[in-house]
Backbone atoms as SQL, in Angstrom:
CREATE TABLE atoms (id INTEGER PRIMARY KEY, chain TEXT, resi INTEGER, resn TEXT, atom TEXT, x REAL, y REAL, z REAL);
INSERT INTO atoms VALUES
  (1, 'A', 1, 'UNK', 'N', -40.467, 35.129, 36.098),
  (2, 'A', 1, 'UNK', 'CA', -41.067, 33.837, 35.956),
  (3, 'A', 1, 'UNK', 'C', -41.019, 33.381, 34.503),
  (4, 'A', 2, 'UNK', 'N', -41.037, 35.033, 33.768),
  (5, 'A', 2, 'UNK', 'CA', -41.139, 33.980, 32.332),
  (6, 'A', 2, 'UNK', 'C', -39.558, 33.423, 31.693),
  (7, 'A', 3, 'UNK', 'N', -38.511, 33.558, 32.554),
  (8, 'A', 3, 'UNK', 'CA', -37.117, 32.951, 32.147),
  (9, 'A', 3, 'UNK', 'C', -37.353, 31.331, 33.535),
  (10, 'A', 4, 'UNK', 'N', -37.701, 31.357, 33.789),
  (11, 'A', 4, 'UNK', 'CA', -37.972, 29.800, 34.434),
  (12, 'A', 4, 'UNK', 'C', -38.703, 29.167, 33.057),
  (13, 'A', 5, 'UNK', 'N', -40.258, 29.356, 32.751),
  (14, 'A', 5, 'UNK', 'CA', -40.758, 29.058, 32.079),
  (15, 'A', 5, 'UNK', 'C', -39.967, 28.187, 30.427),
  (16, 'A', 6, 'UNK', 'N', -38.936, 29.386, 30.321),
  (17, 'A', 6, 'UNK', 'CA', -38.476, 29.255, 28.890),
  (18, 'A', 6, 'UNK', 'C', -37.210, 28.116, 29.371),
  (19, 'A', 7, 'UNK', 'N', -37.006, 28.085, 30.549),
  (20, 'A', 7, 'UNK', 'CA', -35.610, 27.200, 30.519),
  (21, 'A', 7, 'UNK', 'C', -36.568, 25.636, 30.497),
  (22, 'A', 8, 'UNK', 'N', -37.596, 25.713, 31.361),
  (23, 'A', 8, 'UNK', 'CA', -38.210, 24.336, 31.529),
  (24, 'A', 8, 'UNK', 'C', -38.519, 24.148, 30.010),
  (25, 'A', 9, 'UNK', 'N', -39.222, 24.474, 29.222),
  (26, 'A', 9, 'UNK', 'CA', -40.073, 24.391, 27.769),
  (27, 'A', 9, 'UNK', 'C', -38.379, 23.931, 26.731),
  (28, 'A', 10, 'UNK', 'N', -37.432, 24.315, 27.497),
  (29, 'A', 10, 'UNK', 'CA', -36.045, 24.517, 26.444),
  (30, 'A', 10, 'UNK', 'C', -35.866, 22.866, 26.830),
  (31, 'A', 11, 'UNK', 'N', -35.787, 22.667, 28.373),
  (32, 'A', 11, 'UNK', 'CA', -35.028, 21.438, 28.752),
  (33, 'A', 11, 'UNK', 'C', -36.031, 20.192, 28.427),
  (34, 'A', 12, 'UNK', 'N', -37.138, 20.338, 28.034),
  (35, 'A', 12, 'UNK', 'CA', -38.220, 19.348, 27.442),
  (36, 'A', 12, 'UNK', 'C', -37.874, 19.420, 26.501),
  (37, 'A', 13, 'UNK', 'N', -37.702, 20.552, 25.661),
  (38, 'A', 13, 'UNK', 'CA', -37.606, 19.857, 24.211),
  (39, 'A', 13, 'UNK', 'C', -36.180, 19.008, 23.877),
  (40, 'A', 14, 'UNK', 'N', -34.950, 19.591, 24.604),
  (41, 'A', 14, 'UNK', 'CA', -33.595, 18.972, 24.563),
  (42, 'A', 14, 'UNK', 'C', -33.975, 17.463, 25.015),
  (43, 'A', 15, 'UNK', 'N', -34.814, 16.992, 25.831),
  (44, 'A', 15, 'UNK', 'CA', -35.301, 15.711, 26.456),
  (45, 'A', 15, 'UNK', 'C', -35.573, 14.934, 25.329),
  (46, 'A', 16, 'UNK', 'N', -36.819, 15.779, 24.845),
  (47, 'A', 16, 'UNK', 'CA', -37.533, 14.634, 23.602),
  (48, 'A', 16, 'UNK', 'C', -36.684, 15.023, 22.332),
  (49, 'A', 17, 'UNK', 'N', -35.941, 15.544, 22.351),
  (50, 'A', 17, 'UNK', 'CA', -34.748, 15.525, 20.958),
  (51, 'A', 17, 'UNK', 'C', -34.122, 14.285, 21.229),
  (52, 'A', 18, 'UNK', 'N', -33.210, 14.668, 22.063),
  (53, 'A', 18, 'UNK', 'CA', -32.427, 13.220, 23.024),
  (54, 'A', 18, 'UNK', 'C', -32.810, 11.874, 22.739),
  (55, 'A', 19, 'UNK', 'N', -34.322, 11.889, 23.447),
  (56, 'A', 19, 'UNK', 'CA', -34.654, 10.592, 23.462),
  (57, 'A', 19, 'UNK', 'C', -34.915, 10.271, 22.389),
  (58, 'A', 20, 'UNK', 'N', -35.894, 11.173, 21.423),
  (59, 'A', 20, 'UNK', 'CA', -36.073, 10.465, 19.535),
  (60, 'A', 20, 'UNK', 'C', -35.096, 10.159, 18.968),
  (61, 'A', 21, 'UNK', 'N', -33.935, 10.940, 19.290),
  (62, 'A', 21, 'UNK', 'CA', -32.911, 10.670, 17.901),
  (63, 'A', 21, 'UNK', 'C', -32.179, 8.857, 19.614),
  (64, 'A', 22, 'UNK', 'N', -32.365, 8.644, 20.133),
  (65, 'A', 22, 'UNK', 'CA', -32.091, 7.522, 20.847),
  (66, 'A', 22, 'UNK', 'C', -32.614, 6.502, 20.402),
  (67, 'A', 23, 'UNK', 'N', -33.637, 6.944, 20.377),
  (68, 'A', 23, 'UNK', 'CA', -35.093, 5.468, 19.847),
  (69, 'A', 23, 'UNK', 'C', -34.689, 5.666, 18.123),
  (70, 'A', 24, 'UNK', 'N', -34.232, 6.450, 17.534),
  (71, 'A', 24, 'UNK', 'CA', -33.995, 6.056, 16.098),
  (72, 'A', 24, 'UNK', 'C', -32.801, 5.447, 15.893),
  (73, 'A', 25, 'UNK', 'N', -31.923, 5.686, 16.754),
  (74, 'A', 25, 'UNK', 'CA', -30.644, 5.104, 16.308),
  (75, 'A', 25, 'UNK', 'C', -30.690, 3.753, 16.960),
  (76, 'A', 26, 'UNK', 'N', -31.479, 3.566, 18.136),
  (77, 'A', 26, 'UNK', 'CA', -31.700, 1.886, 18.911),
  (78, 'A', 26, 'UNK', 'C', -32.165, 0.930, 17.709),
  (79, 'A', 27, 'UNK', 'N', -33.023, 1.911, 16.739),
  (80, 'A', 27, 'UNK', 'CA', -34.553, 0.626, 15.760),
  (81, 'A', 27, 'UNK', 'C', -33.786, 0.761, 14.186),
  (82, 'A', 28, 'UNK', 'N', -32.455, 1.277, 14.081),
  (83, 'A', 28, 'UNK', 'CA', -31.481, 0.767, 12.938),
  (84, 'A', 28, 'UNK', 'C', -31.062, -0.505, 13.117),
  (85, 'A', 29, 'UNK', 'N', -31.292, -0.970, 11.898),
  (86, 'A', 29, 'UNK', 'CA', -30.341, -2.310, 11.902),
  (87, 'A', 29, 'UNK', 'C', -28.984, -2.368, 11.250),
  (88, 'A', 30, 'UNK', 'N', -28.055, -2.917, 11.942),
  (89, 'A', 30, 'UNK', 'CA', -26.793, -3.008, 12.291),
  (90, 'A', 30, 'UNK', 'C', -26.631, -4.091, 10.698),
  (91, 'A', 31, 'UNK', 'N', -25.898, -3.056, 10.028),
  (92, 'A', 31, 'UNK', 'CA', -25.537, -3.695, 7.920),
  (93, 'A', 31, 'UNK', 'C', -24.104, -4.705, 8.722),
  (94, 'A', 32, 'UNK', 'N', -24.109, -5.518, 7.873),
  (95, 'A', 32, 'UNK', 'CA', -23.265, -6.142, 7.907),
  (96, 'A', 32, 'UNK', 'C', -21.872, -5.310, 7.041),
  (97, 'A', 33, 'UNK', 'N', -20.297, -5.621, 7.875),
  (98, 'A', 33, 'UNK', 'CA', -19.787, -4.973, 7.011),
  (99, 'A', 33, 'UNK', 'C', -19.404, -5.668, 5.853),
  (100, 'A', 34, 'UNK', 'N', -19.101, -4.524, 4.366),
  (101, 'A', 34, 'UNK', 'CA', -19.011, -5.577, 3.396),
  (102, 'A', 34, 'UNK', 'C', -18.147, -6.591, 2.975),
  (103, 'A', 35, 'UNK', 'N', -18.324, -7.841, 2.348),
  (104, 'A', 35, 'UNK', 'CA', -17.001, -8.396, 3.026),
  (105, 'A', 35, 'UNK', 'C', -16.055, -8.266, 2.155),
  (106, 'A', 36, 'UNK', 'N', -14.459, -8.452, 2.551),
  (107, 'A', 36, 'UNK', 'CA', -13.189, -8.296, 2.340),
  (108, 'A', 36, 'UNK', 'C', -13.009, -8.750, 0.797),
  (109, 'A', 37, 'UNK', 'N', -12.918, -7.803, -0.459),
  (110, 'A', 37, 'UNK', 'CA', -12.249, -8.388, -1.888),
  (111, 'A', 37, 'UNK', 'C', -11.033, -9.488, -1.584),
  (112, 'A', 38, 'UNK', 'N', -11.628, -10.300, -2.185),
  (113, 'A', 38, 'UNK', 'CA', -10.332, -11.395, -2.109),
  (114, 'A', 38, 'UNK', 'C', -9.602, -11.189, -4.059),
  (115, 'A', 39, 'UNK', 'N', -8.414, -11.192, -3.643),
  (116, 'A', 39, 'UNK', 'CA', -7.926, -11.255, -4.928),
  (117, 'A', 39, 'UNK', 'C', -7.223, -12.344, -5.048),
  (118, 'A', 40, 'UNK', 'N', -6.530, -12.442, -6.183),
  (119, 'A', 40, 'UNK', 'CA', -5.851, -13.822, -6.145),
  (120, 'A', 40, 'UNK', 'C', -4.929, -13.499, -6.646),
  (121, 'A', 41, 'UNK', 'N', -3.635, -13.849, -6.226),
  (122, 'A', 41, 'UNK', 'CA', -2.087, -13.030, -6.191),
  (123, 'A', 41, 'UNK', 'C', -1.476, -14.163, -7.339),
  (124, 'A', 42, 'UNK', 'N', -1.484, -13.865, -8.368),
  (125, 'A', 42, 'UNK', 'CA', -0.609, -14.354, -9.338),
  (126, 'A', 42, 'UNK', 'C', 0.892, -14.794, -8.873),
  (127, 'A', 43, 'UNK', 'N', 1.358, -15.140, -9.259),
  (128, 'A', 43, 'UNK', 'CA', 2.875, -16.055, -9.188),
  (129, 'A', 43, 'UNK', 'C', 3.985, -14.875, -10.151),
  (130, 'A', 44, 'UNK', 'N', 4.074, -14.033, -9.976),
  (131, 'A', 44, 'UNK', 'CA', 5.207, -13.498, -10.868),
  (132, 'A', 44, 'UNK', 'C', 7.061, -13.705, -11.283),
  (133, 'A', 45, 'UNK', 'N', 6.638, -14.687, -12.444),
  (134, 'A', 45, 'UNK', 'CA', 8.443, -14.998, -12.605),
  (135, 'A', 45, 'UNK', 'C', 9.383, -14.207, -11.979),
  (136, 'A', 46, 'UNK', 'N', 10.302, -14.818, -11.230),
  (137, 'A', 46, 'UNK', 'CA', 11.408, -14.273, -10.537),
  (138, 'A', 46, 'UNK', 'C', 12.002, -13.228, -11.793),
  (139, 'A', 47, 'UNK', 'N', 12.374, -12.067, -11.599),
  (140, 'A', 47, 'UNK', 'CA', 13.617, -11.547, -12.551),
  (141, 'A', 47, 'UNK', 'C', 14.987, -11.775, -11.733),
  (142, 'A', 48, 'UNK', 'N', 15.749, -12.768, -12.810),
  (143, 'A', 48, 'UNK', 'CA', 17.387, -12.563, -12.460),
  (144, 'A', 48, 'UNK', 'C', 17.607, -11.028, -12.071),
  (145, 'A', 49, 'UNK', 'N', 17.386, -9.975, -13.150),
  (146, 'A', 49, 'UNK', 'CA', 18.187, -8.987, -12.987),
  (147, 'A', 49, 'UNK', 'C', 17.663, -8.178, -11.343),
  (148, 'A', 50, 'UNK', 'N', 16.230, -8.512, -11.070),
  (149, 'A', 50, 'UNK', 'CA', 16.513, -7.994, -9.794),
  (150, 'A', 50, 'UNK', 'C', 16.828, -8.879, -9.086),
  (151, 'A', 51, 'UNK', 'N', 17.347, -10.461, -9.002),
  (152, 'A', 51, 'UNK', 'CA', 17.489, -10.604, -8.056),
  (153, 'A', 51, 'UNK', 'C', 19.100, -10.498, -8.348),
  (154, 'A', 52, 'UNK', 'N', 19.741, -9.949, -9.336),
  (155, 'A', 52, 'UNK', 'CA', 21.063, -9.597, -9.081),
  (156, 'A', 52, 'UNK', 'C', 21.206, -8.323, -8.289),
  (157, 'A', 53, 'UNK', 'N', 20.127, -7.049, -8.434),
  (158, 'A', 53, 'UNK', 'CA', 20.341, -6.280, -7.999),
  (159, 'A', 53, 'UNK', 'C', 20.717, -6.048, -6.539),
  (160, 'A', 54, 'UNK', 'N', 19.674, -7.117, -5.779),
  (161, 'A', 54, 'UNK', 'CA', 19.547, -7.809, -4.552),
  (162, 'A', 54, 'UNK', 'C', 20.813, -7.886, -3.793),
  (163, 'A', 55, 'UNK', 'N', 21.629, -8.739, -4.664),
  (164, 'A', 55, 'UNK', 'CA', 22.824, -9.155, -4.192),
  (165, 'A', 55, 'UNK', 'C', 23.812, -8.132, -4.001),
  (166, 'A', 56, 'UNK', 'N', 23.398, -7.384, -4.985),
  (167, 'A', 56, 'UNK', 'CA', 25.102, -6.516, -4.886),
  (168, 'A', 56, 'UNK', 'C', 24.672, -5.520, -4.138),
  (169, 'A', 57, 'UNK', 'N', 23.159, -5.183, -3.794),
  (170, 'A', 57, 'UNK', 'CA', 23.036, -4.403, -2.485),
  (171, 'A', 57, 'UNK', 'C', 23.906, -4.857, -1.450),
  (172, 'A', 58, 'UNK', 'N', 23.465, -6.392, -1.193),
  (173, 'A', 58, 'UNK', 'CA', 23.901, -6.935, 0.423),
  (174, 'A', 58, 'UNK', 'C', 25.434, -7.187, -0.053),
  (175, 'A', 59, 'UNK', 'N', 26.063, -6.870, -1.021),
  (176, 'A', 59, 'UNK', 'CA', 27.483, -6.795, -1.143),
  (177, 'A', 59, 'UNK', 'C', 27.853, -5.368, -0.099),
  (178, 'A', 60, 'UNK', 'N', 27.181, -4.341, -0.495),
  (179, 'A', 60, 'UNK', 'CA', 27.528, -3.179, -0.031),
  (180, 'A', 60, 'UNK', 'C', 28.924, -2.665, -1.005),
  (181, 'A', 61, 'UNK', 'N', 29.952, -2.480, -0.221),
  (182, 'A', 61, 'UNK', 'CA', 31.023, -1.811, -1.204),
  (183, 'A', 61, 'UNK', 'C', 31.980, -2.300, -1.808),
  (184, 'A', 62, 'UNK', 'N', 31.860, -3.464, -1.722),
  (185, 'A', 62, 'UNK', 'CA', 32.510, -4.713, -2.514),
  (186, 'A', 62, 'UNK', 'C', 31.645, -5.000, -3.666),
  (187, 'A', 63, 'UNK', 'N', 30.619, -4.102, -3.897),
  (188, 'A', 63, 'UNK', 'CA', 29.844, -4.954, -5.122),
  (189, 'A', 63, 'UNK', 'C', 30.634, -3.577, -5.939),
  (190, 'A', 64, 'UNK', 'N', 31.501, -2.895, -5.833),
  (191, 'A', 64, 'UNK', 'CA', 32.150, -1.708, -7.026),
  (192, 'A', 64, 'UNK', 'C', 33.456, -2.484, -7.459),
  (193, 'A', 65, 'UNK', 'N', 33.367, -3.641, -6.931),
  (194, 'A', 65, 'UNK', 'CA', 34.621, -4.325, -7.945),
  (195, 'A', 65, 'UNK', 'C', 34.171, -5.656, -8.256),
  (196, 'A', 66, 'UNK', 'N', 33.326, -5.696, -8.159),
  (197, 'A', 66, 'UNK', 'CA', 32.435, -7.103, -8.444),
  (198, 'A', 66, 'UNK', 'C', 31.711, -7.229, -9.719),
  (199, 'A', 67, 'UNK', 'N', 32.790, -7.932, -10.826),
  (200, 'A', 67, 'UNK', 'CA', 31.742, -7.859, -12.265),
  (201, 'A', 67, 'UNK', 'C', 30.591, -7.803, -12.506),
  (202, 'A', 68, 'UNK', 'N', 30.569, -9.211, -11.973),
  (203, 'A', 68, 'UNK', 'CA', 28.056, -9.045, -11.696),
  (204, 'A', 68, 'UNK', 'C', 28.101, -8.148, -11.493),
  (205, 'A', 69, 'UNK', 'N', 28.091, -7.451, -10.456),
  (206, 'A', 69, 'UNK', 'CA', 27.411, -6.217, -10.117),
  (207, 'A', 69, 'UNK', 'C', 27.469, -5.802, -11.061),
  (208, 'A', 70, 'UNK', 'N', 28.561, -5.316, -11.699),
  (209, 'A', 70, 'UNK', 'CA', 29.076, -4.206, -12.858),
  (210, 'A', 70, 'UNK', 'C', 27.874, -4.159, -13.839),
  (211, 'A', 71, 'UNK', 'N', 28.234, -5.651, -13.870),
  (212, 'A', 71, 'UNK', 'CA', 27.119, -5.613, -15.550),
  (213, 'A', 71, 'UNK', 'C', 25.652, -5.731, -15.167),
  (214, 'A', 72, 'UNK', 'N', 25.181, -6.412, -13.909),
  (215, 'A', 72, 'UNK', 'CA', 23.654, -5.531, -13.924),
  (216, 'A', 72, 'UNK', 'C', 23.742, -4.628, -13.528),
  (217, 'A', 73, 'UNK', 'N', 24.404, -3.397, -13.222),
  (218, 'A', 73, 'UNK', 'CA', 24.129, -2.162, -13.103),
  (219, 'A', 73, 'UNK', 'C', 24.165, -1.553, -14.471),
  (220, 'A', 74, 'UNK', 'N', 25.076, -1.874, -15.491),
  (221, 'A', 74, 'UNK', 'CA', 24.935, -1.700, -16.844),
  (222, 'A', 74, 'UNK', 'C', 23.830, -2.321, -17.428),
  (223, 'A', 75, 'UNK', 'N', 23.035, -3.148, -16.846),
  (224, 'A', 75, 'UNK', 'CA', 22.076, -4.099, -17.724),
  (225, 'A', 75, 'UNK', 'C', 20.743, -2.914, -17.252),
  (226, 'A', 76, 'UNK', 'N', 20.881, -2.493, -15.698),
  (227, 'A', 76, 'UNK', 'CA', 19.390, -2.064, -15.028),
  (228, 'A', 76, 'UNK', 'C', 19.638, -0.398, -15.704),
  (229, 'A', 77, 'UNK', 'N', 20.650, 0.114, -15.656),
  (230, 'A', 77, 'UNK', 'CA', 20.614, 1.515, -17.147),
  (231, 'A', 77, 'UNK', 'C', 20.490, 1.298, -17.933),
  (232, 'A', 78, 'UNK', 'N', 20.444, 0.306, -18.940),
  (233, 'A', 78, 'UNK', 'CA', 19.876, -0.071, -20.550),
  (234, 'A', 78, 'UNK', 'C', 18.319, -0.012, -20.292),
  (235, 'A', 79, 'UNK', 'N', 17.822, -1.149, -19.061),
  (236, 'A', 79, 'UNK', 'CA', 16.480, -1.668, -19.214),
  (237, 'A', 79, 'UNK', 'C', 15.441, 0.022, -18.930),
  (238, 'A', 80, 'UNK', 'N', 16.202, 1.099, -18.134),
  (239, 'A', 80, 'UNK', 'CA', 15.725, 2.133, -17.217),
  (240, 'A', 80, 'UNK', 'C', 15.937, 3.103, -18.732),
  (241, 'A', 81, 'UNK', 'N', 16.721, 3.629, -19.345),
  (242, 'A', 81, 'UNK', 'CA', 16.657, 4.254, -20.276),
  (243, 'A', 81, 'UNK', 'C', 16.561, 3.967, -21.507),
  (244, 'A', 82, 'UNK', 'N', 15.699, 2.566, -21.934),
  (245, 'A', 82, 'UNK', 'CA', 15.095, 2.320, -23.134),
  (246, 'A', 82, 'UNK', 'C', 16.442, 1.620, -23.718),
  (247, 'A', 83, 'UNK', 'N', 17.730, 1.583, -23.725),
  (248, 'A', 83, 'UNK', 'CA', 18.584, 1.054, -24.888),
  (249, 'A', 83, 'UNK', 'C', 18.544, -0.254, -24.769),
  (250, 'A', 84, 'UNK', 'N', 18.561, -0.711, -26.263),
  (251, 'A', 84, 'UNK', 'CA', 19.165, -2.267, -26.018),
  (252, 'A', 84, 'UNK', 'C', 19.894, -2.783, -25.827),
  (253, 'A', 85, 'UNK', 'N', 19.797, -3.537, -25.471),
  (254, 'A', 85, 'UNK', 'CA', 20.762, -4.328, -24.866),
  (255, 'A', 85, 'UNK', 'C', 22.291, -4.894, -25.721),
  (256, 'A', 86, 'UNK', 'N', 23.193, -4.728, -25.493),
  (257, 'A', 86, 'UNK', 'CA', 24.257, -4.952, -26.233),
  (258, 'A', 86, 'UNK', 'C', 24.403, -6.183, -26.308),
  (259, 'A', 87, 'UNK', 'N', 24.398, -7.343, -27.463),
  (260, 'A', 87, 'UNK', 'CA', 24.414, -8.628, -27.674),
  (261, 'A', 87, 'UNK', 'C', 26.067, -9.299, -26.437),
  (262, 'A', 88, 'UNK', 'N', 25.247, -10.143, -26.038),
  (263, 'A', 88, 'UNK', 'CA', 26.657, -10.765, -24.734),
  (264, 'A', 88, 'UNK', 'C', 27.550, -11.857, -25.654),
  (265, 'A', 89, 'UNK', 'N', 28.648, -11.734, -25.568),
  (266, 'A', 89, 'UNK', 'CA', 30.047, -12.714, -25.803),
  (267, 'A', 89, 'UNK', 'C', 29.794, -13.387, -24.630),
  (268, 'A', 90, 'UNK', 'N', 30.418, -14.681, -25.911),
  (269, 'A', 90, 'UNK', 'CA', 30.685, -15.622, -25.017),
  (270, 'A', 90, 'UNK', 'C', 32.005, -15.862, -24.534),
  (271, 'A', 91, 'UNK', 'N', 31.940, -16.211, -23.030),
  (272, 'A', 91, 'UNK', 'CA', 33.200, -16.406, -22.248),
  (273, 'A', 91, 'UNK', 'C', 34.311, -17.365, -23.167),
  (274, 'A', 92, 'UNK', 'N', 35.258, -16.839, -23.013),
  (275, 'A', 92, 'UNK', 'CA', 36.591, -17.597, -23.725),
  (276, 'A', 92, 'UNK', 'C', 36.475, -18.900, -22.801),
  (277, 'A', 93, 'UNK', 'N', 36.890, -19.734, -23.441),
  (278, 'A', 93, 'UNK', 'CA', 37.019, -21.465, -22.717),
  (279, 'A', 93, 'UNK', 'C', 39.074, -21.388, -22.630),
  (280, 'A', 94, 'UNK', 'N', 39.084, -22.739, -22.148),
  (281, 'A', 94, 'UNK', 'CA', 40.146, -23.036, -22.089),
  (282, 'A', 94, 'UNK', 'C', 40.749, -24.024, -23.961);
């Protein structure tokens, strides 16, 4: 009788555990969530040189005989390993 006893005294207290932590979590109030950081996205000047890079991607394997290409790939290894830039000539005219 005294293992009846201890299961009833066990299953009351599992009851009123149950139900308190029920009634505490019912009488929380529900936080608002916080709201969303808005940032404000600056405008960043286009770079030519990536948008040359751009191009001679969507060239694919025609951009290995394609001057542009040539020279921003020579321009994006100067800018990537610190050198300067070698002063540009100007195109011969007629």
């Amino acid at each position: 009788m005294d293992g009846k006893l201890f299961a009833r005294i066990g299953a009351i207290v599992f009851v009123a555990v149950a139900v308190t932590a029920t009634a505490i979590e019912m009488s929380r109030k529900e936080e608002a969530p916080p709201a969303a950081a808005v940032r404000q996205v600056e405008e960043t000047p286009i770079d030519p040189l990536r948008a040359g890079q751009r191009r001679c991607q969507l060239l694919g394997e025609a951009a290995a005989h394609d001057t542009e290409c040539l020279r921003v790939w020579a321009e994006t290894r100067d800018r990537f390993l610190g050198v300067a830039p070698a002063p540009r000539q100007p195109a011969e005219g007629p």
